[in-house]
N, C-alpha and C positions, 0 to 999 in steps of 0.2 A: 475663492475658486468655486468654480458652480458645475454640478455633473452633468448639464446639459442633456437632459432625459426629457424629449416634447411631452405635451400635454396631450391628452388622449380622450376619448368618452369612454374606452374601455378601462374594465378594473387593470390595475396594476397587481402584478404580482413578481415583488421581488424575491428574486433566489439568492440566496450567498452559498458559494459553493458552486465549483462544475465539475466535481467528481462523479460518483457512477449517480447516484443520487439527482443530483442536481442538473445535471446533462438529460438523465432519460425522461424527469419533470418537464425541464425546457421544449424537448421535439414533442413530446406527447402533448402541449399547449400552445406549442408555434402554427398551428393551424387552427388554434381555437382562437375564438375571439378574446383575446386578453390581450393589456399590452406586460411585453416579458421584461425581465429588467435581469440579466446575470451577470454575476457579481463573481468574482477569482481574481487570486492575488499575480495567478497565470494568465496568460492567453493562450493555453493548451490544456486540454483533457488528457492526464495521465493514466496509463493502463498497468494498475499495480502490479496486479498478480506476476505480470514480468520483470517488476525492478530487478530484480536477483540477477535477469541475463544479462541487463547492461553494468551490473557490479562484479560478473565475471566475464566480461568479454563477450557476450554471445552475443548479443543485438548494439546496435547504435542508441541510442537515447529519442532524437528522431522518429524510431522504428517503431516505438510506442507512445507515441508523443502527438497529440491530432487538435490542429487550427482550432478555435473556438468560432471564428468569424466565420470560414468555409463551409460549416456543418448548417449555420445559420442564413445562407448566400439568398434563400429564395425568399424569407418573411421578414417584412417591412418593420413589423410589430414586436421583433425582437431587437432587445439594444444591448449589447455586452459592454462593460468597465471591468479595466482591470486596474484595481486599489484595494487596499484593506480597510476592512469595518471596524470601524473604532467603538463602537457604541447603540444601542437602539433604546429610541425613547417610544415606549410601548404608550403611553398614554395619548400620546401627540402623532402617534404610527409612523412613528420617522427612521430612516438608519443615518447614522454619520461615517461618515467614510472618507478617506483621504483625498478626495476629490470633492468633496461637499457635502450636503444632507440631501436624501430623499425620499421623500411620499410613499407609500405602500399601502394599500387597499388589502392584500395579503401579503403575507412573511413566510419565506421556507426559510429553514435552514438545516443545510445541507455542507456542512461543513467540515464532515468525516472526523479521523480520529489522528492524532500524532502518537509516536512512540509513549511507550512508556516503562521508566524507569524505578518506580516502587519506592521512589523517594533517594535512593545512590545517586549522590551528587557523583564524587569520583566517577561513577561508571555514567554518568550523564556526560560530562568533562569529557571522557577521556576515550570512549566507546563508537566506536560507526554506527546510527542507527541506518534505514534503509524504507523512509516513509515517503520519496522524494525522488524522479529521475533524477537531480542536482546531488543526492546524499547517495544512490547510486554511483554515479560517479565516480564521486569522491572516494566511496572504497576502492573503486578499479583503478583510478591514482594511488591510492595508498598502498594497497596490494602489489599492483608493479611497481611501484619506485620502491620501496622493500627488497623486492625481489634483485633491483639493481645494485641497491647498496650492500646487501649480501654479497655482492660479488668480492668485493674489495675490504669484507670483515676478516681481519685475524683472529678473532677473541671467540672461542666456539660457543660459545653461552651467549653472546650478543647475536653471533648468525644463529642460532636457536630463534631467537626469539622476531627474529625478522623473517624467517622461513613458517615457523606455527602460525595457524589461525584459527582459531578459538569462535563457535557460531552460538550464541546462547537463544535456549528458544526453540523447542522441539514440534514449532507447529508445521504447518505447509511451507512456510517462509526458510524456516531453519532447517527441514530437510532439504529442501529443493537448492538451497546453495551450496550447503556441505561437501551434499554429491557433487552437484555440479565442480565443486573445486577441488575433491575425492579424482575426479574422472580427468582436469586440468594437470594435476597434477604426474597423474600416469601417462599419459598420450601427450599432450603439450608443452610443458612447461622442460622437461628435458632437453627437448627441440632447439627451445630457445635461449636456455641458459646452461647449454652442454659442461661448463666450468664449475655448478653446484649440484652437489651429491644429495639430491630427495630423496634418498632412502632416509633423509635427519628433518624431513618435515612432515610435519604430522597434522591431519585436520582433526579437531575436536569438535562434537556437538553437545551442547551442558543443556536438561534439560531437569528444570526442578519436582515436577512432576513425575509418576510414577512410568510413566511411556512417553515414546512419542507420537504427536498426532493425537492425542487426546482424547478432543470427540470427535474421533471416525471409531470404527471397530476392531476388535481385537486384532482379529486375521490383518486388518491393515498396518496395524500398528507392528506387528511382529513380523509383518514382510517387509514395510519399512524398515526395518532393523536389523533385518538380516540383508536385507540387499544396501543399507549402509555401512555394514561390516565387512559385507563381500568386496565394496569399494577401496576398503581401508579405512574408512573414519572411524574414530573412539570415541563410543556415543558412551553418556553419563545420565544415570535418570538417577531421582531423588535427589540431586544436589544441586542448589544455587549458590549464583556467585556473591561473595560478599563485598570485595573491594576486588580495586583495578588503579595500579597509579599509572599503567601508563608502557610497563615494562611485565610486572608479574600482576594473574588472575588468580583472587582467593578464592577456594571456595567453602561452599559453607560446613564442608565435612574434617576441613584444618588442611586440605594439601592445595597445592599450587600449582600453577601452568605459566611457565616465562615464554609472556609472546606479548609483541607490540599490535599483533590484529586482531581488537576483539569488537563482530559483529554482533550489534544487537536486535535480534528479532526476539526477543519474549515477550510481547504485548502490546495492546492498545489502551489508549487513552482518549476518551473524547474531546474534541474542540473546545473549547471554552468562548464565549462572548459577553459582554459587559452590557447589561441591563435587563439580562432575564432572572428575576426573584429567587431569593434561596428557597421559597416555597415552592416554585418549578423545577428544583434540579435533586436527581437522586444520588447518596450516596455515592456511588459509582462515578459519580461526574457527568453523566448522561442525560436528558433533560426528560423530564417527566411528561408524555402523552397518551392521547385517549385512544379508542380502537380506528379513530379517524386521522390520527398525527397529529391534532389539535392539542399544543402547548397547556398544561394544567395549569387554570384560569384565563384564558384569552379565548378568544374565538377565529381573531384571523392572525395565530401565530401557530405555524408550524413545524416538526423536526422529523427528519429526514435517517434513516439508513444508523449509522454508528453513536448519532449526537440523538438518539431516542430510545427513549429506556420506553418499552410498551408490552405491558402485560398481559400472556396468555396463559390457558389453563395447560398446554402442552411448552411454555415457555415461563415460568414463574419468573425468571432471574431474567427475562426480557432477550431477544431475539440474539441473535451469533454477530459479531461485526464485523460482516462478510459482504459482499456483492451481494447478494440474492436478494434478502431483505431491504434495502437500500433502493435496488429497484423495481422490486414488486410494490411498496410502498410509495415508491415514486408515480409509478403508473394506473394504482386507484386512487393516489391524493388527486391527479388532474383528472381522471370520469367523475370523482366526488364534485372539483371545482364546475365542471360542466354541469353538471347535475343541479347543482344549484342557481344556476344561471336560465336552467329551465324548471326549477320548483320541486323537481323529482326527489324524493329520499339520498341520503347517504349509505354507502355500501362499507360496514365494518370491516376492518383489516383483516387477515387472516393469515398466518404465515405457510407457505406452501416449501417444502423442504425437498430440492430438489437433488440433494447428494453431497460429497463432499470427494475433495481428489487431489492429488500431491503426485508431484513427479519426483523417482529420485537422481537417475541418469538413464543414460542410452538404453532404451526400450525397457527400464524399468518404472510399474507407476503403480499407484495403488486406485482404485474407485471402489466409491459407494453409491450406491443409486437406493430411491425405497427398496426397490423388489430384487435387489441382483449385489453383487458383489466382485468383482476380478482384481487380478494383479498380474502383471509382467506387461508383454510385448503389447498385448490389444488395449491393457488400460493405460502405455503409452500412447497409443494411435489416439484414443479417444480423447483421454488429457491433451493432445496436440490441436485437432479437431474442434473443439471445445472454447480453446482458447482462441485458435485463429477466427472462430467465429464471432467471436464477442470482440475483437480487435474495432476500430473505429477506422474505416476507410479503407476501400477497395486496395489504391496504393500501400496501406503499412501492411494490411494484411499479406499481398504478394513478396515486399518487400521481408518481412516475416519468414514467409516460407520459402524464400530462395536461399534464407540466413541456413534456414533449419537442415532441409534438403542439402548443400553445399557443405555443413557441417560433419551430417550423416556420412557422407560420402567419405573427407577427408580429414575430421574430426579436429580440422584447426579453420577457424574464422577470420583470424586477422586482424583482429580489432582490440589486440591488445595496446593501446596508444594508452600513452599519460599527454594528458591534456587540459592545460592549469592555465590559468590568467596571467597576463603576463603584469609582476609585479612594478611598480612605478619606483622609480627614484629619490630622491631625498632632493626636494624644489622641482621635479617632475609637476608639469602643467597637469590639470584634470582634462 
């Protein structure tokens, strides 16, 4: 099989990855003279910071979900594949991929981060992570079909554990869905399952660090936590979890939590890719690069955003693996590639830290900015504001805020569907 990528006189520069990284490379070079090559196992740009809504109902999947090919409609010199990379032969500048091998003149990669698990297989097995609109989903299946089979439990210890849900992971991710499911719980889910008594479900937030929200600032951290208790959630700091078979959650202080829904947001893991040097990769699993993105020892291999451990003197332990970074990063690696093209110097990296912000429900939110700090009703406006801006597409974005708007109003969305693949049969045709 052959990728059918035309030959060109401009450099190639292949991307892998079209997360935020790898996307804002691509348009920031789609009008430069290069020919682009992006690479995702998708044919959509997913917009993380919202998974949580489509794993509790609030958005469609769609709603954050945006065309690779559409964004690309007006230049000739961009080609997208969607396959996976199997391999890169750095000597021969080659990538191999499920489609064939090809050519690179340069290398991003841009390949962001998946879950990570600390080595618990059990809680790998047996835990929802949420790196994924597809593993979104799949908890908003998991979660309502629970919800249904509760109906019809005798055994009160079994409906216990179909009704708890357990969020491990006290960062932005694990506040923002707790509440969100804190606030489900009071207003919605009563509505619609008049037959089960939520005064007996409980949301947990387990986080093994000493706060949540970590590195934001105190005031944030302890207004998150009083407006997650104002909700109802019972937040847990200093304890992680040990085991998980599936039914009861250990944790690591000797007590237990019986519940079949345990979401895993406690951390990131970098991508991994086969043929970049153990002398390139740090500890951390990160890949080791210079103030340029330039892979330690290559010249035209690059790392992007979560997959690049890059040393600052306000950064020792290498940049946050967040949006910001990723595409600040993304946007002077292509003036550096242009720069070169016309002989001009390279401009060093420099992390610019532009805040940090977590929602926890209805009009409550916390922000940091350098200079300022709020929490309540305006650094909900702003966290809403914020996000809708960085959405990808005039359509998701409205579509977005009609979700938001309409929710505000009557605090139910409708989009709680279970929506699963319909299984085949036993001698069922493919």
């Amino acid at each position: 099989m052959n990728i059918q990528i035309p030959e060109s006189n401009l450099k190639r520069v292949v991307i892998i990855g079209a997360g935020f990284g790898g996307l804002a490379l691509a348009r920031e070079l789609a009008s430069k003279n290069f020919q682009i090559v992006l690479i995702d196992k998708n044919n959509y740009h997913q917009f993380q910071p919202l998974f949580y809504q489509v794993a509790t109902s609030g958005l469609e999947p769609s709603a954050i979900s945006f065309p690779l090919r559409k964004v690309f409609h007006s230049y000739s010199n961009v080609h997208i594949r969607i396959t996976e990379v199997k391999e890169i032969y750095t000597q021969s500048s080659e990538v191999v991929t499920s489609l064939g091998t090809l050519k690179y003149d340069y290398l991003v990669l841009a390949m962001g981060a998946d879950t990570n698990y600390y080595g618990n297989k059990s809680v790998m097995q047996k835990a929802m992570p949420m790196k994924s609109v597809g593993e979104a989903l799949a908890i908003r299946n998991t979660l309502l079909q629970n919800l249904e089979d509760a109906l019809s439990v005798e055994d009160q210890k079994e409906k216990q554990r179909l009704l708890n849900i357990v969020v491990v992971g006290g960062g932005p991710t694990g506040v923002e869905v707790s509440g969100t499911l804190a606030e489900m719980k009071r207003t919605v889910l009563p509505k619609d399952f008049p037959d089960l008594d939520f005064t007996g479900m409980n949301i947990f937030l387990i986080e093994a660090g000493k706060k949540v929200l970590g590195p934001m600032s105190s005031i944030a951290s302890e207004k998150a936590t009083e407006y997650l208790k104002k909700l109802g959630v019972i937040v847990h700091t200093g304890i992680g979890v040990k085991d998980f078979d599936g039914e009861t959650i250990y944790l690591g202080d000797g007590s237990t939590i019986e519940s079949k829904n345990l979401i895993w947001a406690a951390g990131v893991r970098a991508n991994s890719i086969v043929g970049i040097p153990e002398t390139s990769m740090h500890k951390n699993g990160r890949i080791i690069v210079d103030r340029y993105n330039r892979v330690q020892s290559f010249e035209n291999i690059f790392a992007l955003g979560d997959q690049a451990f890059m040393e600052e003197d306000k950064f020792p332990n290498g940049h946050p693996q967040v949006v910001q970074p990723a595409v600040q990063q993304a946007k002077l690696l292509a003036k550096n590639l242009v720069n070169s093209q016309k002989g001009k110097a390279w401009k060093p990296f420099s992390y610019n830290d532009l805040g940090s912000m977590a929602t926890v429900g209805r009009n409550l939110a916390v922000v940091d900015l350098p200079y300022i700090k709020f929490q309540g009703f305006f650094a909900w406006l702003f966290w809403m504001f914020v996000h809708l801006m960085s959405i990808v597409g005039v359509k998701n974005r409205l579509l977005i805020f009609i979700n938001w708007f309409w929710n505000y109003l009557t605090y139910d969305q409708s989009l709680r569907l279970i929506m699963k693949p319909k299984e085949k049969e036993v001698g069922e045709k493919a």
